[in-house]
GUDO-961296 format. One record per residue (C-alpha): x, y, z; residue number from 0. Coordinates in steps of 0.5 Angstrom, whole numbers, plus 2048, in hexadecimal, padded with zeros to 3 digits. Each point is the difference from the previous one (the first is absolute). Layout:
BEGIN
<site u="X" v="Y" w="Z" k="NUM"/>
...
end
This chain:
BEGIN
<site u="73C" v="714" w="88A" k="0"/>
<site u="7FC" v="7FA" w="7FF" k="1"/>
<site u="800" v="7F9" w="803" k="2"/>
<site u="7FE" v="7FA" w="7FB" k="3"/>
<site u="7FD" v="805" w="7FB" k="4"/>
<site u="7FC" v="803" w="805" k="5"/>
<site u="800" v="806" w="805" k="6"/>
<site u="7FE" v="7FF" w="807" k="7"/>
<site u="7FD" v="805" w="805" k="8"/>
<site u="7FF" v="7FE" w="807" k="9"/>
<site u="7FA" v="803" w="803" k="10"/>
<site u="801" v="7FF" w="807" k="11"/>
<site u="808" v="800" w="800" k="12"/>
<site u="804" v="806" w="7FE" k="13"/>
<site u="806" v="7FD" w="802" k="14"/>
<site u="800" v="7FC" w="7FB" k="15"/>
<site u="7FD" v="805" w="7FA" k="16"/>
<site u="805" v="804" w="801" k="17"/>
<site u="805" v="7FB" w="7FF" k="18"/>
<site u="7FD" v="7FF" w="7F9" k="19"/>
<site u="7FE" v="806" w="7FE" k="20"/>
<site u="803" v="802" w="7FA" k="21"/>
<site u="7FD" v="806" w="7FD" k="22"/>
<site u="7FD" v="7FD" w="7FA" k="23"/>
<site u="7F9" v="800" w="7FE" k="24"/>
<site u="7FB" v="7F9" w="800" k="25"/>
<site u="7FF" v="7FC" w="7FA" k="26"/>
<site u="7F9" v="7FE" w="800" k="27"/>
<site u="7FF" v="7FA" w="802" k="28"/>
<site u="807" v="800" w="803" k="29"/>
<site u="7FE" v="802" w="807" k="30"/>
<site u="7FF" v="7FC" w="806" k="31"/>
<site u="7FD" v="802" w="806" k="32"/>
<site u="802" v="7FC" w="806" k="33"/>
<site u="7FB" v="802" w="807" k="34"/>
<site u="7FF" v="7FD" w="806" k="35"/>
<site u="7F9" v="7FD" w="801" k="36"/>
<site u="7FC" v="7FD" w="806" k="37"/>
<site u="7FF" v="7FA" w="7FE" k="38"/>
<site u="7FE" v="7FC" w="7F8" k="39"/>
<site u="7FA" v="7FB" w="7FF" k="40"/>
<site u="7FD" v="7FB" w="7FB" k="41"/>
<site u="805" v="7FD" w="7FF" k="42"/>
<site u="7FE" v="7F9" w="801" k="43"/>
<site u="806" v="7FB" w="800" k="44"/>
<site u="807" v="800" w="802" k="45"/>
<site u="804" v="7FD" w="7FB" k="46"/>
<site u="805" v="7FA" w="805" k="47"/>
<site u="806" v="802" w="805" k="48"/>
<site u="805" v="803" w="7FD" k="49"/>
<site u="808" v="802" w="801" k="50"/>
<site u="803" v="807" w="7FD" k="51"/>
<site u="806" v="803" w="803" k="52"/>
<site u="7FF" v="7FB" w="805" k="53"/>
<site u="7FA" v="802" w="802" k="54"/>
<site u="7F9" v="7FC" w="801" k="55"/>
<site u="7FB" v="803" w="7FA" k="56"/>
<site u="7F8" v="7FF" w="7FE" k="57"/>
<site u="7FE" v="803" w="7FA" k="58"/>
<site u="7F9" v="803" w="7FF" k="59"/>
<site u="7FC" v="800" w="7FA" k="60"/>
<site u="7F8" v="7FE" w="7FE" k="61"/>
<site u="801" v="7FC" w="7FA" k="62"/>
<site u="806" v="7FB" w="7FF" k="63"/>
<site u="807" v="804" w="7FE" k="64"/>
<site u="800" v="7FC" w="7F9" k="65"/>
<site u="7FA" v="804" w="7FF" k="66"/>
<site u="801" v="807" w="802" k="67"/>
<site u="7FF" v="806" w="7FB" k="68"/>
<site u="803" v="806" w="800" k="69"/>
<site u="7F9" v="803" w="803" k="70"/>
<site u="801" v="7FB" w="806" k="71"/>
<site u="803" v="801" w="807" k="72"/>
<site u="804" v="7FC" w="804" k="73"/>
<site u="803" v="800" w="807" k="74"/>
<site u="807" v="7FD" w="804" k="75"/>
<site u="800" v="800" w="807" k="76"/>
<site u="807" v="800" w="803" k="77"/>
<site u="800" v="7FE" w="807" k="78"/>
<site u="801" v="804" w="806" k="79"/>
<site u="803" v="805" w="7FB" k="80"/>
<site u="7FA" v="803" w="7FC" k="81"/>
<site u="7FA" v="7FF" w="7FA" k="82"/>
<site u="801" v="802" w="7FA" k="83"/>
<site u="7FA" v="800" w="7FB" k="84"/>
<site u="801" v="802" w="7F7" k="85"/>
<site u="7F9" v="804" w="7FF" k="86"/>
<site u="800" v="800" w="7F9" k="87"/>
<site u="7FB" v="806" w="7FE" k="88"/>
<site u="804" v="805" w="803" k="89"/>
<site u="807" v="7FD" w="800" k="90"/>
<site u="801" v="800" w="807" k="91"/>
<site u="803" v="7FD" w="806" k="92"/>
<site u="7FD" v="7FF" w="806" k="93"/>
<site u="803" v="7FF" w="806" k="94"/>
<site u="7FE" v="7FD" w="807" k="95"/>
<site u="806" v="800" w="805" k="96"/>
<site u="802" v="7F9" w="805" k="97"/>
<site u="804" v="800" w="806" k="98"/>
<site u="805" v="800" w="7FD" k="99"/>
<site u="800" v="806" w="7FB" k="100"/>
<site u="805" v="805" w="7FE" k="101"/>
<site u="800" v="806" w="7F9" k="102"/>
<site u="808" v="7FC" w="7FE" k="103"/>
<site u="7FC" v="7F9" w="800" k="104"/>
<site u="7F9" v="803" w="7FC" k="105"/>
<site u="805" v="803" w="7FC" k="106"/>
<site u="804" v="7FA" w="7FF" k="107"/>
<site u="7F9" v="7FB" w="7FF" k="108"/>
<site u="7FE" v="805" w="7FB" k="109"/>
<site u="806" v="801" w="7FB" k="110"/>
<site u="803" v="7FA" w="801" k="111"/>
<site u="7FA" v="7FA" w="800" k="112"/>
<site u="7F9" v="803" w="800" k="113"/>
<site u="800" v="805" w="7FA" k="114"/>
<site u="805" v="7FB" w="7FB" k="115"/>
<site u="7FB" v="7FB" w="802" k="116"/>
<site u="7FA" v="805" w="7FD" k="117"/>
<site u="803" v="801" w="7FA" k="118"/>
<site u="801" v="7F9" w="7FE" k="119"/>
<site u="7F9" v="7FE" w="801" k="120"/>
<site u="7FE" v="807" w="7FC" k="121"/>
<site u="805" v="7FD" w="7FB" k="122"/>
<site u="802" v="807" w="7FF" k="123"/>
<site u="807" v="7FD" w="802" k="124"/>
<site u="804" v="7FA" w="800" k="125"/>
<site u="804" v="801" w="806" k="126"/>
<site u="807" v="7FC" w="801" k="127"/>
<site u="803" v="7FE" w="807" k="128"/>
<site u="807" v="803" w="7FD" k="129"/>
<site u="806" v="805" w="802" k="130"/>
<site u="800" v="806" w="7FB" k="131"/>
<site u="805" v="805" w="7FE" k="132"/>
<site u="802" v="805" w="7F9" k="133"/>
<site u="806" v="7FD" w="7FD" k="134"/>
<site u="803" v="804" w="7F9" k="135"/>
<site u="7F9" v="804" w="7FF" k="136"/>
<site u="7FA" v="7FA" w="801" k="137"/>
<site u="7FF" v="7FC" w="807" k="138"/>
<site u="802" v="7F9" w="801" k="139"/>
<site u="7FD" v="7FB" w="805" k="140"/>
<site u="803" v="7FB" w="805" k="141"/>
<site u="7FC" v="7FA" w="801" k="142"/>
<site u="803" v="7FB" w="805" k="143"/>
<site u="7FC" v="7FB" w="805" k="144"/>
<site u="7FF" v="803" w="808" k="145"/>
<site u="806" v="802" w="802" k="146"/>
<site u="804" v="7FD" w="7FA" k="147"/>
<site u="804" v="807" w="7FF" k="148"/>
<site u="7FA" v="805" w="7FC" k="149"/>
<site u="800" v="806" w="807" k="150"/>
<site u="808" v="800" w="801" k="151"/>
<site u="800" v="800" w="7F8" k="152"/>
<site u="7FB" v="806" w="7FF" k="153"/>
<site u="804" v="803" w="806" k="154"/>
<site u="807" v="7FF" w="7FD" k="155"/>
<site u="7FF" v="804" w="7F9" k="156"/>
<site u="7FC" v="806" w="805" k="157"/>
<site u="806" v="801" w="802" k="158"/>
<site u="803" v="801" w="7FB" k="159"/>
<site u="7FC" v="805" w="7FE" k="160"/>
<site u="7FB" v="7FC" w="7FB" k="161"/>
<site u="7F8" v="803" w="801" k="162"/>
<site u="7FB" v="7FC" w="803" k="163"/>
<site u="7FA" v="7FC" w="7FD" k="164"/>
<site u="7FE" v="7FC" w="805" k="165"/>
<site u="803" v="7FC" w="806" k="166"/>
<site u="7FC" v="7FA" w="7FF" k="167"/>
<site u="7F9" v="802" w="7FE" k="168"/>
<site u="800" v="802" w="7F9" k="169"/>
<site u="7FA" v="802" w="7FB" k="170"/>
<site u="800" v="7FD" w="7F9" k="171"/>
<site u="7FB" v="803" w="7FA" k="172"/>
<site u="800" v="7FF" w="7F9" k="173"/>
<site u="800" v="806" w="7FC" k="174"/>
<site u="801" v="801" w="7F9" k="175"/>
<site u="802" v="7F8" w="7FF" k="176"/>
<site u="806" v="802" w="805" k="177"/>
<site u="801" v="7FD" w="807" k="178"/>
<site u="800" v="807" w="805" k="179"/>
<site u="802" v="800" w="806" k="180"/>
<site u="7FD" v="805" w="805" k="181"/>
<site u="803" v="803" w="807" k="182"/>
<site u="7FD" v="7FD" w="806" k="183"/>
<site u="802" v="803" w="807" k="184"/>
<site u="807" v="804" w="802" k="185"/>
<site u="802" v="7FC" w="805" k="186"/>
<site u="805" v="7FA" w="800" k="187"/>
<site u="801" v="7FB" w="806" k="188"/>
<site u="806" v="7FC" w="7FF" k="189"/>
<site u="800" v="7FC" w="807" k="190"/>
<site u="7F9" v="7FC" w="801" k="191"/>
<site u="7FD" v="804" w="805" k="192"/>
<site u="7F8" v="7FE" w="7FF" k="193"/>
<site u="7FB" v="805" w="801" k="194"/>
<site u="804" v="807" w="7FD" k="195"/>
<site u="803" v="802" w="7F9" k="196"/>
<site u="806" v="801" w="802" k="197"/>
<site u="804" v="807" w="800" k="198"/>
<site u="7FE" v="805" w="7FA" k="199"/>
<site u="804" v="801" w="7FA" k="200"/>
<site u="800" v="807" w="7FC" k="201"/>
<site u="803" v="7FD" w="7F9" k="202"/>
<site u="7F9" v="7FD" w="7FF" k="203"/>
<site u="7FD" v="800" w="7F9" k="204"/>
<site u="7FB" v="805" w="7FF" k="205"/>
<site u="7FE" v="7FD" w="7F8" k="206"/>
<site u="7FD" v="7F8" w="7FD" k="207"/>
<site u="805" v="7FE" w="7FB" k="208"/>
<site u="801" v="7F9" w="7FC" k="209"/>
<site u="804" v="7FB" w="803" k="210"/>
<site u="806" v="7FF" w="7FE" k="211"/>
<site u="801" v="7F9" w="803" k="212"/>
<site u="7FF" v="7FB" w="806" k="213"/>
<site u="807" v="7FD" w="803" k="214"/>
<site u="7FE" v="7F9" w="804" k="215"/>
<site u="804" v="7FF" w="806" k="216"/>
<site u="804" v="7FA" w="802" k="217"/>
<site u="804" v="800" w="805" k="218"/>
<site u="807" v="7FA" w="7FF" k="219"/>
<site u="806" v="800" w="804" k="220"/>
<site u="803" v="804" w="803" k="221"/>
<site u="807" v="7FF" w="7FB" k="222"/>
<site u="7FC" v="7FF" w="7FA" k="223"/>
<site u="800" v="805" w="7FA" k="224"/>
<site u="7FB" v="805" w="7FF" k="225"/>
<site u="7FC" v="7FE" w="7FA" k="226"/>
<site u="7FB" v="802" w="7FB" k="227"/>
<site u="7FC" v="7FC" w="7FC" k="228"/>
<site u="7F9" v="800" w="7FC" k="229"/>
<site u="7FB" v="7FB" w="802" k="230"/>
<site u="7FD" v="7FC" w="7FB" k="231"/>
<site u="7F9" v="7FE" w="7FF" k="232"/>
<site u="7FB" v="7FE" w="806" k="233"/>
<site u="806" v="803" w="805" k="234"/>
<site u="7FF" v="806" w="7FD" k="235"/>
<site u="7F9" v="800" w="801" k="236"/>
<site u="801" v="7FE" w="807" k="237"/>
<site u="804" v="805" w="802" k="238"/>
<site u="7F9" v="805" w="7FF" k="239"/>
<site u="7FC" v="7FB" w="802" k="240"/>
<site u="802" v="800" w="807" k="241"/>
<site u="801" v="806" w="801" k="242"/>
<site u="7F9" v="802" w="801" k="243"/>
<site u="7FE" v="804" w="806" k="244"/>
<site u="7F8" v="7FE" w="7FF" k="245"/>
<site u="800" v="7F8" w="800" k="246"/>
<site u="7F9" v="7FF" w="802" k="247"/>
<site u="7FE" v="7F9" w="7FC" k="248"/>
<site u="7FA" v="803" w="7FC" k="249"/>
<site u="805" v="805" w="7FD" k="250"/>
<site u="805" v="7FA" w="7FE" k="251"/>
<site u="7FE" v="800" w="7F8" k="252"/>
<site u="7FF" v="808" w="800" k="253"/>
<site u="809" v="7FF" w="803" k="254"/>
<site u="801" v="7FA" w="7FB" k="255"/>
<site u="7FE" v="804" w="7FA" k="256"/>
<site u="803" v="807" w="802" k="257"/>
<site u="806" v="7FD" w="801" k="258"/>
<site u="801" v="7FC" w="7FB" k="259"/>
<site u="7FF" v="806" w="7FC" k="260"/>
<site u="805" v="805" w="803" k="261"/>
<site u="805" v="7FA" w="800" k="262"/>
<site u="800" v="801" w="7F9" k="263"/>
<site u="802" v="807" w="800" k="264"/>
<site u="804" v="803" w="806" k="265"/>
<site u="806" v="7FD" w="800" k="266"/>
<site u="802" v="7FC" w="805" k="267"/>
<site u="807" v="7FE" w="803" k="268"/>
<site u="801" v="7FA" w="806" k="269"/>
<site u="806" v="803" w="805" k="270"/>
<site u="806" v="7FC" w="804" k="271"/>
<site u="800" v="804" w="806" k="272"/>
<site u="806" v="7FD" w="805" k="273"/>
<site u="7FE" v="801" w="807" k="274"/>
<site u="804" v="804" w="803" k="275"/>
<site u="7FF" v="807" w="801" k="276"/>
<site u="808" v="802" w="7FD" k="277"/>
<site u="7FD" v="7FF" w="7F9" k="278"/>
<site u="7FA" v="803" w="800" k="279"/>
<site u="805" v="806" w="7FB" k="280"/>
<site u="801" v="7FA" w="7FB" k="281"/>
<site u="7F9" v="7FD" w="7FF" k="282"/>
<site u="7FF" v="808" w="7FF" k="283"/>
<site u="805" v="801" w="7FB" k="284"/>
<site u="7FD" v="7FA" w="7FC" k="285"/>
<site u="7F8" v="803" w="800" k="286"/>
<site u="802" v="807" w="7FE" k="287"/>
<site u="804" v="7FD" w="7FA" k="288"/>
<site u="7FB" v="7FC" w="7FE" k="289"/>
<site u="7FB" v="805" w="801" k="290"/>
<site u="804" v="804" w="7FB" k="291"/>
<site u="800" v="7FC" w="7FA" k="292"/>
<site u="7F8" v="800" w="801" k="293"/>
end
């Protein structure tokens, strides 16, 4: 199985290899090593406090962030919960544990924030901060602001029995002049528990394909119709725009320009979900039937 692209083996941690162990061969280059390590050094500057998933972070790095190369390592310490450090020659990670460390929670600031974040700085990716799941042979995405209805969304066309892409951290790569997405990790987690990915889901996505639309999500009264219209112009724009997951300040004209792109040629849709939980199987209704006329 991959994850974002890539294979991971877990030198020190079986447990979590075998959870991911899927019998295929590597892919040069598509293989990362991720090992404890006794401690890192030369890196010279911390970059300020920072808050992810309600944690206090520093990252590491020798040169400024805005001048990283793929040939540059980098660090992110998370407090009292462990070091994670990107060694870019080997494609490896190296990891220090904290008071606080547990394999759920490697596995958890690898997969969901650590890794994303080296592809977006490698640019071998752009990653989104969506839900995805297949809907009528190619994946869609859900974008919302935080608890703006992406997770109960995914969740809902789970269980209807719809593949997952991606439960909030999906990776984007033009292939071909096509928009493909590729499948990030098989977990989903509906509840907002920090520090897990959730509960494991079989019905994951084992291919990239092109994307077949994004539905941007707004939540109206509980009365109001479902309904679904086509932005326009600058609200289309937005609607990828602020989806990104990445959102260092340097990398803003590289989003900008990224998005304006792919707002002219995957289709987007803004969404009038009611808030209440009774019309989820309407909203659904409406995103499937219009997936069909794409």
């Amino acid at each position: 199985m991959m994850i974002h692209g890539h294979h991971f083996h877990f030198v020190d941690l079986p447990e979590l290899q075998e959870e991911y162990a899927s019998g295929e061969e590597n892919i040069p280059g598509r293989t990362v090593r991720v090992e404890e390590s006794a401690g890192y050094a030369g890196f010279e500057q911390r970059k300020a406090l920072t808050l992810l998933s309600g944690r206090e972070a520093h990252y590491l790095y020798t040169v400024p962030f805005e001048k990283l190369t793929k040939d540059d390592d980098w660090g992110l310490e998370v407090k009292n919960v462990l070091s994670l450090v990107w060694d870019a020659g080997s494609r490896r990670i190296l990891y220090g544990r904290g008071e606080e460390f547990t394999a759920e929670r490697l596995r958890f600031w690898v997969y969901h924030t650590f890794f994303p974040i080296v592809l977006e700085l490698r640019r071998e990716y752009k990653m989104l901060h969506v839900g995805s799941v297949e809907v009528n042979g190619g994946p869609v995405f859900f974008s919302a602001p935080s608890f703006g209805g992406k997770s109960t969304m995914t969740d809902y066309f789970i269980r209807q029995g719809h593949t997952l892409y991606a439960d909030d951290t999906l990776p984007v790569k033009i292939e071909n002049g096509e928009y493909i997405a590729y499948p990030s990790f098989p977990y989903h987690r509906p509840y907002r528990e920090p520090e897990t990915l959730g509960y494991r889901v079989e019905n994951f996505a084992r291919q990239p394909a092109p994307i077949k639309a994004l539905f941007d999500l707004h939540g109206v009264e509980p009365d109001a119709p479902v309904r679904i219209v086509e932005p326009k112009g600058i609200e289309k724009f937005k609607a990828f725009f602020y989806s990104g997951f990445i959102k260092f300040p340097f990398m803003k004209k590289e989003r900008f320009d990224y998005f304006t792109k792919m707002a002219q040629c995957v289709p987007v849709y803004r969404v009038e979900v009611p808030w209440d939980k009774a019309r989820l199987p309407e909203v659904y209704d409406a995103i499937v039937r219009k997936t069909e006329s794409l």
